[in-house]
C-alpha positions in Angstrom: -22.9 18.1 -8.8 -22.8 16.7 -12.3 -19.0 18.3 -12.6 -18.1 16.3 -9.0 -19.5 13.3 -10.4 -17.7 13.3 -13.5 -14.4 14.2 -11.0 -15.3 11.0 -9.2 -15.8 8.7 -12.2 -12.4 9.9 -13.9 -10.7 9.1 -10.3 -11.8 5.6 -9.7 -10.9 5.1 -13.9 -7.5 6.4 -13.3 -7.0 4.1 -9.7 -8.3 0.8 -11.9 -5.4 1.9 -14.2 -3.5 1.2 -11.3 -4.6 -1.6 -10.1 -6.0 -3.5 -12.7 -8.3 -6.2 -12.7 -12.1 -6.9 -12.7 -14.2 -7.4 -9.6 -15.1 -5.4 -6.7 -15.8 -5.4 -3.2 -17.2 -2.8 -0.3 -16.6 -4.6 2.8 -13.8 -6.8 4.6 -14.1 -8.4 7.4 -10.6 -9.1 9.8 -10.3 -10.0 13.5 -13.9 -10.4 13.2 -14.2 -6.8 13.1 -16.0 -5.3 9.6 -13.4 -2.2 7.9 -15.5 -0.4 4.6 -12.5 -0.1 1.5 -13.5 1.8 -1.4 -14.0 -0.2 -4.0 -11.7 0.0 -7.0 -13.9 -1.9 -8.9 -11.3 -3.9 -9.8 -9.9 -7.5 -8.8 -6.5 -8.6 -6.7 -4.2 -10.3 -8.9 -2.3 -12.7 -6.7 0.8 -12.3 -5.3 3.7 -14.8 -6.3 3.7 -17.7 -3.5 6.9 -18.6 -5.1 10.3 -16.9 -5.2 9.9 -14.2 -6.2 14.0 -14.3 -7.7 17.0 -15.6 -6.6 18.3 -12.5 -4.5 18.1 -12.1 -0.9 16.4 -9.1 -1.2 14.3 -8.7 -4.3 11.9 -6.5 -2.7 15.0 -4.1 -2.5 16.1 -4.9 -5.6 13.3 -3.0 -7.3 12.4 -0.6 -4.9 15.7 0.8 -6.5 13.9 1.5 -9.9 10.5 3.2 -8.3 9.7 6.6 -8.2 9.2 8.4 -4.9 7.2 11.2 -3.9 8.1 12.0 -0.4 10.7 10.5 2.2 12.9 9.4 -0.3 14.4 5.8 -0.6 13.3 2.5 1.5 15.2 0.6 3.8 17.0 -2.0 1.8 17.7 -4.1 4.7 14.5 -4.7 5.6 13.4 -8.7 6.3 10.1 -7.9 5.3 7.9 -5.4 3.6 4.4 -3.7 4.7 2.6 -2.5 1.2 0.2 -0.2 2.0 -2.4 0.8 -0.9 -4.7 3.8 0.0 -6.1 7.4 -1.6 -6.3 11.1 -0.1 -9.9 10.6 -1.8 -10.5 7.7 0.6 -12.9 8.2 3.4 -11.2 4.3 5.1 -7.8 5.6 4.2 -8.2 9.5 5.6 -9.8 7.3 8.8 -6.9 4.4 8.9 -3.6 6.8 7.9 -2.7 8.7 11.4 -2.8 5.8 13.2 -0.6 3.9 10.7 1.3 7.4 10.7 1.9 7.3 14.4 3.0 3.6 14.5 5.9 4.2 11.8 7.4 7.1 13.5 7.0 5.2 16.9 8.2 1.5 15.4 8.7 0.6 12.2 11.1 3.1 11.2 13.2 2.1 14.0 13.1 -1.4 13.2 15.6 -2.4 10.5 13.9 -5.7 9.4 10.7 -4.0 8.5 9.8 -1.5 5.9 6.2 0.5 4.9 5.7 1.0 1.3 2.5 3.5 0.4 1.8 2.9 -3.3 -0.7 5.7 -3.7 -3.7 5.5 -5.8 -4.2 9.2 -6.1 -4.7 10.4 -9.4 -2.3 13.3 -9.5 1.1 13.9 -7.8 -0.3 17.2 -5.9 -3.2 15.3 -3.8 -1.0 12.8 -2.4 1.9 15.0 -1.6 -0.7 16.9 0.5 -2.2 14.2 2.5 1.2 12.9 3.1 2.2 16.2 4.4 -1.2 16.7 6.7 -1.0 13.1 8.1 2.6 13.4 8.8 3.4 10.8 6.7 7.3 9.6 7.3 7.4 6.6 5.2 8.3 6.4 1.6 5.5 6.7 -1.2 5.3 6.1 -4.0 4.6 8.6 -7.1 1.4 7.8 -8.4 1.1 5.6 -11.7 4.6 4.4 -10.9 4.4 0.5 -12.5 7.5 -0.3 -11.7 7.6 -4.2 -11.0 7.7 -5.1 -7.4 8.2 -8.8 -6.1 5.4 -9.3 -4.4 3.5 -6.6 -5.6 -0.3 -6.9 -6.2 -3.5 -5.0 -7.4 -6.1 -4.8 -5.0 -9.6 -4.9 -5.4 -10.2 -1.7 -2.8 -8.4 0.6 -0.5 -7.3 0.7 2.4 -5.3 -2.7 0.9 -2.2 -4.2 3.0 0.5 -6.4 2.0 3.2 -7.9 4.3 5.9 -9.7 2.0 9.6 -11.1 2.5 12.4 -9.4 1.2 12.0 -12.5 -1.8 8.7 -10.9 -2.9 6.8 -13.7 -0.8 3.3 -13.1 0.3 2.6 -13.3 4.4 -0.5 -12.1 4.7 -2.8 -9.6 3.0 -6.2 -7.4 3.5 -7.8 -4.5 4.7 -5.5 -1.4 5.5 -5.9 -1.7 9.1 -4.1 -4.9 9.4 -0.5 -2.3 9.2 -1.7 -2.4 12.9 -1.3 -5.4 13.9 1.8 -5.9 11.8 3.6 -8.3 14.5 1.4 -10.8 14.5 2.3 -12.0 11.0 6.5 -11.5 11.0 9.0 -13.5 13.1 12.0 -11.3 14.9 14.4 -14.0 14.8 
C-alpha cells in the first residue's frame, strides 16, 4: 500500500512536470453534463489568443520538431488541431479514449482539415505505448516529457484536457477530454 502510494505521488510529480502550473481542479462541467478529470494539481496556462506566428500553418510547423511514440507524423495540412491531454493511469481517460479512438478511425483521420494530437502525461514511454496499443489508438502521440513548443499549446490543470486550435496556434475552444466528441460543433468546413 505504502509502495503504491509512493508510485502514485511520483506519477502526479512527474505529470506537473509536464504541465506546469499551480491550481487544481476535480470536476468540469460541459453541455451541462459533469465529466471527473484527475487532477494534476497544477494550473492551465493560457493559450495565445494572438497569432501564434506568421505561417499558415504554425501548428505544423512544430509538430515537425516533436517526438512521437506511435503513428508516426501528423497531418500537416490540417485547418485545425484537436490536442488531446490524458494518462493510461487515468480512470476519465481509460473511460473517454475508445470512444475518441473509434471517432478518429471513423472521421477525423479521413478528414484532411482536422488533426488529433495525444500529448501523453504518462510517466514512462512503456505505459503509454501500451494503452495506445489496447485502445487502438491510430492517431499520433506524443513521447512523454516531449516540451517541444507548440502554438497553441497549453498545460492543463487535469486530464482528460482538450484543445481545438487553428493551424496559427489559435485557441477555439478548450475543456474536459470528452468535448473530442463533439469536435464539429466548434470548426467551420468552409
Amino acid at each position: 500500500m505504502k509502495k503504491t502510494a509512493i508510485t502514485l505521488v511520483a506519477a502526479i510529480a512527474f505529470a506537473s512536470s509536464l504541465f506546469a502550473g499551480t491550481s487544481s481542479h476535480k470536476n468540469s462541467t460541459f453541455a451541462g453534463t459533469e465529466h471527473q478529470s484527475a487532477s494534476l494539481g497544477v494550473s492551465a496556462k493560457p493559450a495565445t489568443k494572438a497569432k501564434a506566428a506568421d505561417s499558415k500553418n504554425a501548428v505544423a510547423a512544430a509538430l515537425g520538431d516533436v517526438k512521437f511514440l506511435v503513428n508516426g507524423k501528423p497531418k500537416t495540412t490540417a485547418k485545425y488541431y484537436i490536442f488531446l491531454y490524458s494518462a493510461s493511469w487515468c480512470g476519465p481517460c481509460q473511460a473517454e479514449m475508445p470512444k475518441i479512438s473509434a471517432l478518429y478511425s471513423k472521421e477525423i483521420s479521413k478528414n484532411p482539415k482536422v488533426e488529433l494530437i495525444h500529448f501523453s502525461a504518462d510517466r514512462a514511454e512503456a505505459p503509454a505505448k501500451e494503452w495506445a496499443k489496447k485502445e487502438k489508438v491510430k492517431f499520433p502521440v506524443v513521447v512523454p516529457g516531449d516540451t517541444t513548443a507548440v502554438p497553441g499549446k497549453t498545460r492543463p490543470t487535469g486530464i482528460p484536457f482538450m484543445q481545438i486550435v487553428r493551424a496559427d496556434g489559435t485557441e477555439i475552444t478548450s475543456g474536459h477530454g470528452s468535448k473530442v466528441l463533439e469536435y464539429k460543433k466548434y470548426i467551420s468546413e468552409k
